[in-house]
C-alpha positions as CSV (number, residue, x, y, z in Angstrom):
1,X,164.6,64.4,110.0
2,X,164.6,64.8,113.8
3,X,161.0,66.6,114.6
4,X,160.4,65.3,118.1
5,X,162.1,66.7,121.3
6,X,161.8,66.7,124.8
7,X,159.2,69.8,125.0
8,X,158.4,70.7,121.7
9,X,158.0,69.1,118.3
10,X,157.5,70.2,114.6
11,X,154.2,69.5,112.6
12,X,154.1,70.2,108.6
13,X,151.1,72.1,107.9
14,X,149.7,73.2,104.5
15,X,150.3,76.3,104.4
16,X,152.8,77.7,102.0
17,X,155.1,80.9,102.5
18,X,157.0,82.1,99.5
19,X,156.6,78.9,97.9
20,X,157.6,76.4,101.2
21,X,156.0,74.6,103.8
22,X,155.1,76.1,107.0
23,X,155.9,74.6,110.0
24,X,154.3,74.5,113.7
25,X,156.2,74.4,116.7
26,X,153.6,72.7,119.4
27,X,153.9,72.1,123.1
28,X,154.2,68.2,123.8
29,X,152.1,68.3,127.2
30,X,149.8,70.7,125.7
31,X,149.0,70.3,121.8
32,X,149.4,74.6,121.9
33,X,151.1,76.1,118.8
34,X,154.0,78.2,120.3
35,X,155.7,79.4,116.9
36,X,155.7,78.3,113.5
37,X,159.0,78.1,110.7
38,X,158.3,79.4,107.4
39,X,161.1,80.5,104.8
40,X,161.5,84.1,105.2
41,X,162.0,85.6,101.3
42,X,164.0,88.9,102.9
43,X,166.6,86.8,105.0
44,X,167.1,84.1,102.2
45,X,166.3,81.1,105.5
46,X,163.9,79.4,107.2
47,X,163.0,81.6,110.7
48,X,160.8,81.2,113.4
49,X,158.0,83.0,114.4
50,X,155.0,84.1,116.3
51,X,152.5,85.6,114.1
52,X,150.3,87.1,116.4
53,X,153.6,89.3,117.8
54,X,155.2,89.6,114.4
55,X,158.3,88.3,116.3
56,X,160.9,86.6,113.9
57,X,164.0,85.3,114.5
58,X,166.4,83.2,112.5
59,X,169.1,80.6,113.6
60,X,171.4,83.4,114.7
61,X,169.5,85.1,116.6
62,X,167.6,81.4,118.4
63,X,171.7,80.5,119.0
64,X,172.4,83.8,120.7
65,X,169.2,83.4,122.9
66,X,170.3,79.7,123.8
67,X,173.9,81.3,124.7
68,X,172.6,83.6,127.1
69,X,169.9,81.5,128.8
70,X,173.1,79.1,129.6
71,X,174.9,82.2,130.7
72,X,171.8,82.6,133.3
73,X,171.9,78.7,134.0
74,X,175.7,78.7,134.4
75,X,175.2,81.7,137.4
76,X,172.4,80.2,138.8
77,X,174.4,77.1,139.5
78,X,176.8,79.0,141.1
């Protein structure tokens, strides 16, 4: 499994949610946890998070924010 990207990449942790790993998303550069993926019971998948905010999104809402960041980047280019 692919856990290594450009920016970002994945780290298992210890931590169990509903019976799962948790997992962190960390800055490359920096080492800083930015998020972390745990399997959300209500939602039936695995979402991504920030604790602290009690942010959570799943893949659907993740692909509609990548759509419109490469709406912005399409009229930026322009």
């Amino acid at each position: 499994m692919k856990s290594k990207y450009k920016y970002i990449h994945f780290i298992e942790t210890d931590e169990l949610v509903n019976g799962r790993k948790v997992w962190e998303c960390k800055n490359n550069r920096t080492k800083a946890i930015l998020a972390k993926l745990f399997y959300y019971k209500q939602w039936k998948q695995y979402c991504f998070t920030q604790y602290e905010q009690g942010v959570i999104f799943n893949d659907g809402c993740l692909a509609d924010t990548i759509d419109f960041i490469k709406q912005l980047q399409a009229t930026q280019s322009s």
